[in-house]
C-alpha positions as a printed Julia matrix, in Angstrom:
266×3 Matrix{Float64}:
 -14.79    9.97    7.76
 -17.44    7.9     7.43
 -17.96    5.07    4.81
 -20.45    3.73    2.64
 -22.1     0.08    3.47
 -20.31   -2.21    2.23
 -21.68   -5.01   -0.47
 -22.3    -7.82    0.0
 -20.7   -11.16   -1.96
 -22.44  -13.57   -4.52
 -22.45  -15.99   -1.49
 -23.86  -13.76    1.01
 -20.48  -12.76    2.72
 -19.54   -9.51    3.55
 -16.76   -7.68    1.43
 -14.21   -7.28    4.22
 -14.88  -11.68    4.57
 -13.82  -11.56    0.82
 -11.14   -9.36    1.41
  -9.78  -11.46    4.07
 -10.15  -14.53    1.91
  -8.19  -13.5    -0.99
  -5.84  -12.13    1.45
  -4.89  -15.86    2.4
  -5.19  -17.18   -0.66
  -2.44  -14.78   -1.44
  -0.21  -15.46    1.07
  -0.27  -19.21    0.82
   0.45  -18.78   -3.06
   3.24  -16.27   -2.53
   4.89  -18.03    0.58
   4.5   -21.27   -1.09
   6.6   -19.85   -3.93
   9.58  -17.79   -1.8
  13.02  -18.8    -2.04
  11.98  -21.22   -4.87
  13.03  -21.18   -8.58
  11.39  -17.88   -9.92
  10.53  -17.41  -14.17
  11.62  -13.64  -14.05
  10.51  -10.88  -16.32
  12.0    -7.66  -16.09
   9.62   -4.78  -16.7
  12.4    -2.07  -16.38
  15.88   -1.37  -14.08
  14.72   -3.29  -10.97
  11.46   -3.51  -11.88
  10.63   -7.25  -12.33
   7.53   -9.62  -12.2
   7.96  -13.33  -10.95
   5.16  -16.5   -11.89
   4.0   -16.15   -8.44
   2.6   -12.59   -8.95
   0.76  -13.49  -12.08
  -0.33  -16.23  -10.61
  -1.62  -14.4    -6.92
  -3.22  -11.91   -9.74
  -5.13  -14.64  -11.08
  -6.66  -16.32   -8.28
  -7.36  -13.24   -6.61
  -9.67  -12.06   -9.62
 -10.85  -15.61   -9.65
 -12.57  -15.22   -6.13
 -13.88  -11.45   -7.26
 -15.23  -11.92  -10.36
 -17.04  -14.36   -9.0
 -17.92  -12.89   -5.51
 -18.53   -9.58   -7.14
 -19.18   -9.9   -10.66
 -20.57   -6.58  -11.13
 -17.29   -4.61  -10.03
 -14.15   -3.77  -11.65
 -10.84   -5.03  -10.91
  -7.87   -2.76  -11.25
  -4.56   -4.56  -10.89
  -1.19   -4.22  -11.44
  -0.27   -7.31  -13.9
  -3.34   -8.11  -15.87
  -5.5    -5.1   -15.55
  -3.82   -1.79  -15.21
  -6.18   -0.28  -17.89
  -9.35   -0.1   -15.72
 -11.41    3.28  -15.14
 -11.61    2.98  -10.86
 -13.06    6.66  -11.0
 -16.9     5.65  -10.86
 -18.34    2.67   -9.3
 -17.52   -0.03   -6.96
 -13.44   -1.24   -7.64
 -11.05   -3.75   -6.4
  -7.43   -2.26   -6.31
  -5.07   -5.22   -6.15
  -1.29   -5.53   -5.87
  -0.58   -9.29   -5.64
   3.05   -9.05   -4.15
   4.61   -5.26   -3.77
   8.47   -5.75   -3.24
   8.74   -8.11   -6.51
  12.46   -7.27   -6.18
  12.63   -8.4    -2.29
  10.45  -11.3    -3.1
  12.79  -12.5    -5.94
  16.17  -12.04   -3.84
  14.62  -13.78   -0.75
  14.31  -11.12    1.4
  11.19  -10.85    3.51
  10.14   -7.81    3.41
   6.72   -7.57    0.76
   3.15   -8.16    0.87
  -0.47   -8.49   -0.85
  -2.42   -4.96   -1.23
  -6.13   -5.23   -1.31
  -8.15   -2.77   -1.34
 -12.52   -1.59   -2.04
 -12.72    1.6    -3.9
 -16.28    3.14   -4.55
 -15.68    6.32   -6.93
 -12.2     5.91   -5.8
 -12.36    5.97   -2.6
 -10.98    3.33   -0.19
 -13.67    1.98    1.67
 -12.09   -0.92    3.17
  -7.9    -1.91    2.77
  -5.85   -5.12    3.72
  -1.9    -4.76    3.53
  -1.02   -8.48    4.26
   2.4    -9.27    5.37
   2.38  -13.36    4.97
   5.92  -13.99    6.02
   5.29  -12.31    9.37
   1.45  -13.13    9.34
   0.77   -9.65    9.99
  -2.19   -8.38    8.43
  -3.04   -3.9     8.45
  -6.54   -3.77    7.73
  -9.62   -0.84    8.07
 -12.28   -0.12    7.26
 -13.92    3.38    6.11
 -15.18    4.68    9.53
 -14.21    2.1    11.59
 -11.14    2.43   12.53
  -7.37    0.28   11.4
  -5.92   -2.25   12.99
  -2.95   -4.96   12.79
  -4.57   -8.4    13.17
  -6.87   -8.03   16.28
  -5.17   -5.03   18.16
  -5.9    -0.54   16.83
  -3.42    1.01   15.41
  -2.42    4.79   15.37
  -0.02    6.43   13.18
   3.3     8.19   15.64
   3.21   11.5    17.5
   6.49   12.43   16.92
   6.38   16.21   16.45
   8.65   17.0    13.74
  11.4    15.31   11.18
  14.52   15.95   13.7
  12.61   13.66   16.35
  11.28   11.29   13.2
  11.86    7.98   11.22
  11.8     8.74    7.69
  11.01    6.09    4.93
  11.31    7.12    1.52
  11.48    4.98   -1.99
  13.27    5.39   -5.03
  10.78    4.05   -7.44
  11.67    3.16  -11.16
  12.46    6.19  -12.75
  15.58    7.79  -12.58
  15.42   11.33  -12.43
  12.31   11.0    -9.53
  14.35    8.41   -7.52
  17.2    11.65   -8.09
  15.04   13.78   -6.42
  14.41   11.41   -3.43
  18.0    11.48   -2.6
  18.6    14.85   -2.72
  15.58   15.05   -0.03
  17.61   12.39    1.83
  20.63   15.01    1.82
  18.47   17.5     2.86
  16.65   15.98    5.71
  19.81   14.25    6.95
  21.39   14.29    9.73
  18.4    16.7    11.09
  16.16   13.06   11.44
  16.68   10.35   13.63
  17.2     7.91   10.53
  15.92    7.39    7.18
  14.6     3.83    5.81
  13.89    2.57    1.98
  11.94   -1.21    2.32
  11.56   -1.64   -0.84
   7.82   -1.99   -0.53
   5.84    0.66   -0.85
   2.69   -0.83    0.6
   4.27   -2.02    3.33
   5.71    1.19    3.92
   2.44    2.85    3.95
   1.14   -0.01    6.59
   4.24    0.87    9.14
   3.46    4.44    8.78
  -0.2     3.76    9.9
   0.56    2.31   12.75
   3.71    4.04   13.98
   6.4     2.08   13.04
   7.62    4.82   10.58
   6.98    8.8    11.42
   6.35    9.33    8.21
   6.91    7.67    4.72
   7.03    9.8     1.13
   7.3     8.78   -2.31
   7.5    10.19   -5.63
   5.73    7.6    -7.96
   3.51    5.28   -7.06
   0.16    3.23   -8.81
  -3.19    3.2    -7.44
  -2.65   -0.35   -6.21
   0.84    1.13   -4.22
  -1.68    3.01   -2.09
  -5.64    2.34   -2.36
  -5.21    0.37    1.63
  -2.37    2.57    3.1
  -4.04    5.75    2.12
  -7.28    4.75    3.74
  -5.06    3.01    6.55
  -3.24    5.67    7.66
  -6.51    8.13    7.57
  -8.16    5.74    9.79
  -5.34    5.66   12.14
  -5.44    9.18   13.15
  -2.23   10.47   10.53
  -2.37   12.42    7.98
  -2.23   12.18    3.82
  -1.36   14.8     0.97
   0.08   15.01   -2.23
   3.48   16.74   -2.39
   2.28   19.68   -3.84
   0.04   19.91   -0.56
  -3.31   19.04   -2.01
  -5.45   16.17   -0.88
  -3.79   12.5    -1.5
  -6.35   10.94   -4.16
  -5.96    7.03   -5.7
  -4.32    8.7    -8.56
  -2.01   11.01   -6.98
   2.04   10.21   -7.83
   3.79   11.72   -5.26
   2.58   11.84   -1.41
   3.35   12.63    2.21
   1.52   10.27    5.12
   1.83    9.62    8.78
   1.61   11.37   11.88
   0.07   14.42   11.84
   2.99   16.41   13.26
   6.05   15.13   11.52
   3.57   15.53    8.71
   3.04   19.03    8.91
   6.4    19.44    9.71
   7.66   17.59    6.56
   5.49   19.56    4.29
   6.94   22.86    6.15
  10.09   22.24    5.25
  10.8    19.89    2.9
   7.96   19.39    0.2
């Protein structure tokens, strides 16, 4: 696939520079706030948001809106109401794993991600704790930091490492376990992080087979979808269809297990 041409910033920086700088801005934030005395709001079972993502939120639409005052920002705390169906948009997660992030356990990160008519042009999954950053660009391939990344070759489920999610609601995170009964033992393992983003990110480059959830946002998947595309694997929706910003329910990663997956199990 190839992209569009990026824009370019109020200061005359490219998009993936300001990508990369709210990125860091992120992760210093965030880090600077783990393990520390968290104001907690809970959202729904499980579901909570901490001062440090409001304030990540905050700064990072600080740096757009005035980098890119012309686009829209759609974001989980702040701005979930925004239209990214037409136009140049900003899909921003500023920590996914709130609940690892408030228990101290090191597994979340920043999503960023450049939609034009919803379509990821460019995507930044940004792992602070571990400094590792999954990145592409439309066309261009995906990497982690400096070095390409390609999603696995494993040829089926049996051979495969599964992630999965349970998500928020109930019956949906139901369903997810009775796919876990299902696929096991026929799989070599099955993982939940706890972060869907991330999740996506190890699926792009190999570290999971494949990863499916039932219910994700937008700002879940704008950079893994667009990640794990450029990385060779393959995205749908569950029902088979193609993955879109606004689908709910996906399959991604290697092309084979992928198939495979879809064969048998979606």
């Amino acid at each position: 696939m190839t992209g569009e041409p990026l824009p370019q910033s109020t200061s005359g920086a490219d998009a993936i520079e300001i990508a990369w700088k709210c990125a860091h801005a992120a992760g210093e934030i965030a880090l600077g706030r783990f393990r520390g005395e968290h104001a907690i709001a809970v959202k729904g079972r499980g579901n909570v948001v901490t001062e440090a993502d409001v304030e990540v939120e905050l700064r990072l639409k600080e740096i757009l809106n005035f980098e890119f005052p012309d686009h829209k920002i759609l974001s989980e705390e702040t701005a979930a109401d925004t239209d990214p169906s037409s136009g140049w948009t900003w899909v921003i997660d500023p920590i996914d794993g709130t609940k690892n992030y408030s228990m101290g356990i090191p597994v979340w990160c920043t999503n960023i991600a450049l939609c034009l008519d919803a379509q990821p042009q460019l995507g930044i999954t940004f792992d602070a704790v571990h400094q590792e950053a999954f990145w592409g660009i439309c066309g261009k391939g995906a990497f982690l930091n400096e070095h390409p990344i390609v999603a696995s070759d494993s040829p089926d489920v049996a051979s495969s490492i599964i992630g999965v999610d349970l998500g928020y609601e109930d019956a949906l995170g139901s369903k997810q376990i009775e796919l876990m009964s299902r696929i096991f033992p026929n799989v070599q393992s099955i993982r939940i992080l706890g972060s869907a983003a991330l999740a996506f990110a190890y699926a792009a480059c190999g570290r999971l087979d494949l990863f499916t959830h039932l219910n994700v946002a937008p700002w879940d998947i704008a950079a893994g979808m667009l990640l794990v595309d450029e990385a060779g694997g393959a995205t749908s929706d569950r029902s088979g269809g193609p993955m879109r910003l606004t689908s709910r329910a996906f399959a991604a990663g290697g092309k084979l297990v992928h198939d495979d997956f879809m064969a048998r199990y979606a």
